[in-house]
C-alpha positions as CSV (number, residue, x, y, z in Angstrom):
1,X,-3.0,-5.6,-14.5
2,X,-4.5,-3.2,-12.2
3,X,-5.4,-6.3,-9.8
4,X,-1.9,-6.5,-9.0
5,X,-1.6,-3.5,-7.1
6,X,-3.9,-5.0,-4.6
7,X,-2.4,-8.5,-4.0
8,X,0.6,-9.8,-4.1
9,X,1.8,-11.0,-7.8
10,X,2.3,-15.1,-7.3
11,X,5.4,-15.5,-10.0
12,X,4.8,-18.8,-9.9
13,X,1.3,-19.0,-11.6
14,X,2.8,-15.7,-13.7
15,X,5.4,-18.4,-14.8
16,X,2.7,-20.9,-14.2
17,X,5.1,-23.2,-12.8
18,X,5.3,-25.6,-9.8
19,X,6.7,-23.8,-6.5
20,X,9.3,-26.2,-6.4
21,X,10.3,-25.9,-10.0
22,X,14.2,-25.0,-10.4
23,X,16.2,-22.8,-11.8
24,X,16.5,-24.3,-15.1
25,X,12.3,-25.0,-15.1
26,X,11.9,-21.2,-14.3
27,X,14.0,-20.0,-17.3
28,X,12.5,-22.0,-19.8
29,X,9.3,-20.8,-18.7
30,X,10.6,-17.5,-18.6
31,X,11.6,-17.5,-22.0
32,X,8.2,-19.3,-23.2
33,X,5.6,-16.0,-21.4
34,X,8.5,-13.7,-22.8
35,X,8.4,-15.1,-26.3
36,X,4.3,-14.6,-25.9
37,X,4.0,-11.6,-24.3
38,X,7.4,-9.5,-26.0
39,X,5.8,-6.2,-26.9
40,X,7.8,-7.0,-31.0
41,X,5.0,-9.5,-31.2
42,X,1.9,-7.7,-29.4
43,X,1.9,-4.8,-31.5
44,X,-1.5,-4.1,-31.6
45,X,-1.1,-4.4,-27.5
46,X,2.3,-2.9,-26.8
47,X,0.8,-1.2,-23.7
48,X,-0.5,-4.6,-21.6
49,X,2.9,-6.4,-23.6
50,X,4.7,-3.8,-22.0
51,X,3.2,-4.1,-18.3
52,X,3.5,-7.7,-18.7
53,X,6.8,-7.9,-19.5
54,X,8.3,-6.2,-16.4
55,X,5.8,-8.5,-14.4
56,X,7.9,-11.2,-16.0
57,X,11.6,-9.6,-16.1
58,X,10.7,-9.2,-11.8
59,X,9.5,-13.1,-11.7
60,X,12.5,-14.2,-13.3
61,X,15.2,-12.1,-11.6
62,X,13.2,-12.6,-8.2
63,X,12.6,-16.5,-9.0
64,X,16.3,-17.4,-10.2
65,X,18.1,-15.6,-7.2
66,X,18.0,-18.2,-4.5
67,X,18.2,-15.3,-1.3
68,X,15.5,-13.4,-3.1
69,X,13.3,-16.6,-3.7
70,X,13.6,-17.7,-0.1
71,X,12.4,-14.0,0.8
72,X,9.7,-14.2,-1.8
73,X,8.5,-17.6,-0.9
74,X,8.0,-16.7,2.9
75,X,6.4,-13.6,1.9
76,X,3.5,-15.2,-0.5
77,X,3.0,-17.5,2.1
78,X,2.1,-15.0,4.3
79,X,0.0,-13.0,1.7
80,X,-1.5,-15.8,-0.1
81,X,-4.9,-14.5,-0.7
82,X,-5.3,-11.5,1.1
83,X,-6.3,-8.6,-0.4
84,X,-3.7,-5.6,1.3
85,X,-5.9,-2.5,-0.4
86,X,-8.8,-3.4,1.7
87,X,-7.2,-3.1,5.1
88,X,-4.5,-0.6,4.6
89,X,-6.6,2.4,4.1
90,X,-7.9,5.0,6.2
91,X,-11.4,3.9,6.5
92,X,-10.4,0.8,7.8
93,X,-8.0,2.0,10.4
94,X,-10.6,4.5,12.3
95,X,-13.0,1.1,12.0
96,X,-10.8,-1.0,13.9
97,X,-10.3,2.2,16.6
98,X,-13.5,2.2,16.7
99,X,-13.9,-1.6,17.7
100,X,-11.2,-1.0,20.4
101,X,-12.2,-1.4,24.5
102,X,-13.6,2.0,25.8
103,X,-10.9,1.5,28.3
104,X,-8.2,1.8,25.5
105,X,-9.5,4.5,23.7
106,X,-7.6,6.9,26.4
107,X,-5.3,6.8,23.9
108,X,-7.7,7.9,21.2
109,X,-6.2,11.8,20.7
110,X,-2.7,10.7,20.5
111,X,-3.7,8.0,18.4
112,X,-5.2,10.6,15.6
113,X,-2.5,13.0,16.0
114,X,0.4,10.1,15.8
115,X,-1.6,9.0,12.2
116,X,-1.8,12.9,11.2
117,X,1.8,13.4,12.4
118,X,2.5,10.4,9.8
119,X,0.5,11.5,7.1
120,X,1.7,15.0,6.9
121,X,5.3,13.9,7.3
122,X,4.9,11.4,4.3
123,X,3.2,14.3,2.4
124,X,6.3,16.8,3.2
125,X,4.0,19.0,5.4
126,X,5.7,18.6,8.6
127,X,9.5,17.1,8.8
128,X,10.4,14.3,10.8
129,X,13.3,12.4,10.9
130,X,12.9,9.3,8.3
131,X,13.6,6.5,11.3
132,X,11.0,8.5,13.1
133,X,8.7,8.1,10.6
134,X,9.5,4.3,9.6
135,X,8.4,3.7,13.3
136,X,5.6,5.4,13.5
137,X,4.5,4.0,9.9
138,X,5.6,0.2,11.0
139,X,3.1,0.8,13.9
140,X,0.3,1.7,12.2
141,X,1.0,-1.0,9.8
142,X,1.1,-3.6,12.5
143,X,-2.3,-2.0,13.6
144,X,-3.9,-2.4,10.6
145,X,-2.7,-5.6,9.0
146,X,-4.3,-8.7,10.2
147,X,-1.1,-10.5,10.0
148,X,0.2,-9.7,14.3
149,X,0.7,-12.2,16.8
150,X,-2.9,-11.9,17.9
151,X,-5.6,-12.3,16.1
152,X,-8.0,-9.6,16.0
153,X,-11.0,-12.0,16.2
154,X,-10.0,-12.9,20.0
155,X,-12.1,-10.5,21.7
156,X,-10.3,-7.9,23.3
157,X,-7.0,-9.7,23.8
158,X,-6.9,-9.3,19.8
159,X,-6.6,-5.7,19.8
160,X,-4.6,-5.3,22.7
161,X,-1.3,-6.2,21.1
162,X,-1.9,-3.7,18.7
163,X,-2.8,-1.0,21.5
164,X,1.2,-2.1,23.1
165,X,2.7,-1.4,20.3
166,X,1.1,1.9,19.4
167,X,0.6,2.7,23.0
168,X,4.9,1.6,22.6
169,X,5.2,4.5,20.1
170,X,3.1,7.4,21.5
171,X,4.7,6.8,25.2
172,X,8.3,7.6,23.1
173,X,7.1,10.1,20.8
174,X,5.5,12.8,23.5
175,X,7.6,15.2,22.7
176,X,7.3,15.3,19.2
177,X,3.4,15.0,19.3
178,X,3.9,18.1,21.4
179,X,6.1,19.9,18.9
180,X,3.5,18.8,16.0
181,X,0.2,20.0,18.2
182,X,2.0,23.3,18.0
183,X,3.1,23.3,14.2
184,X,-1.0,22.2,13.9
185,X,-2.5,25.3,15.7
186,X,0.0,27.8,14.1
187,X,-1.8,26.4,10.4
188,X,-5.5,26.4,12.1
């Protein structure tokens, strides 16, 4: 179970049932892994019966809900075999600055304060407004996630979409980075 915090749960091998199975298909599946995995019968395993249970309670309630479905199915098929823990993590963010043109990295300083800015505010050590910081953290995301409208693999053209948009955010946030500078050097 503790693979699933790192890729997307597929419900569908969960359920292990066709993607185009319907409703009916996916509740007598349901009811097959539940009559397996129901922690009454795994006593010796409650714990993993347990974890496995909810795993199957969300595949059922998303699966059987058409407007959730349609959400789901769009989602997998953009997370299909990527592995989200790898490339949303800090690490991985200052390596892809670091890959960025030398004439983009003008933006460097506001760049680390905009990612501290976030990181304290998620933490409670600095307050910003929550649309603020769903902005700022949608940015970062789009940075880091290879999923944008270009390609990181294009030379330079790759990264420079993600520059726009953060470049996007800093250019509206000035004052606030100001205002967080000065909340910094009162601490240090």
């Amino acid at each position: 179970m503790k693979n699933a915090s790192k890729k997307m749960i597929d419900y569908y091998e969960l359920l292990e049932i066709d993607p185009k199975a319907d409703v009916a298909g996916i509740k007598r599946a349901y009811h097959e892994k539940l009559k397996i995995w129901h922690p009454d019968k795994n006593v010796g395993n409650t714990e993993a019966a347990e974890e496995k249970t909810k795993l199957l309670n969300q595949a059922y309630s998303v699966l059987s809900d058409p407007a959730q479905r349609k959400q789901y199915d769009r989602i997998l098929r953009y997370t299909r075999g990527k592995d989200f823990s790898r490339v949303m993590n800090e690490r991985e963010f200052w390596r892809k600055v670091e890959k960025a043109s030398p004439a983009l990295k003008h933006i460097l300083e506001d760049l680390k304060d905009l990612y501290g800015l976030f990181i304290d505010a998620i933490k409670g050590r600095y307050k910003l407004h929550p649309a603020l910081l769903g902005m700022i953290g949608g940015g970062l995301l789009y940075f880091i996630i290879p999923l944008d409208f270009i390609p990181d693999y294009i030379p330079i053209v790759g990264l420079l979409d993600d520059f726009a948009v953060l470049s996007a955010i800093i250019n509206s946030m000035q004052e606030e980075l100001l205002e967080y500078r000065k909340s910094k050097a009162k601490y240090n």
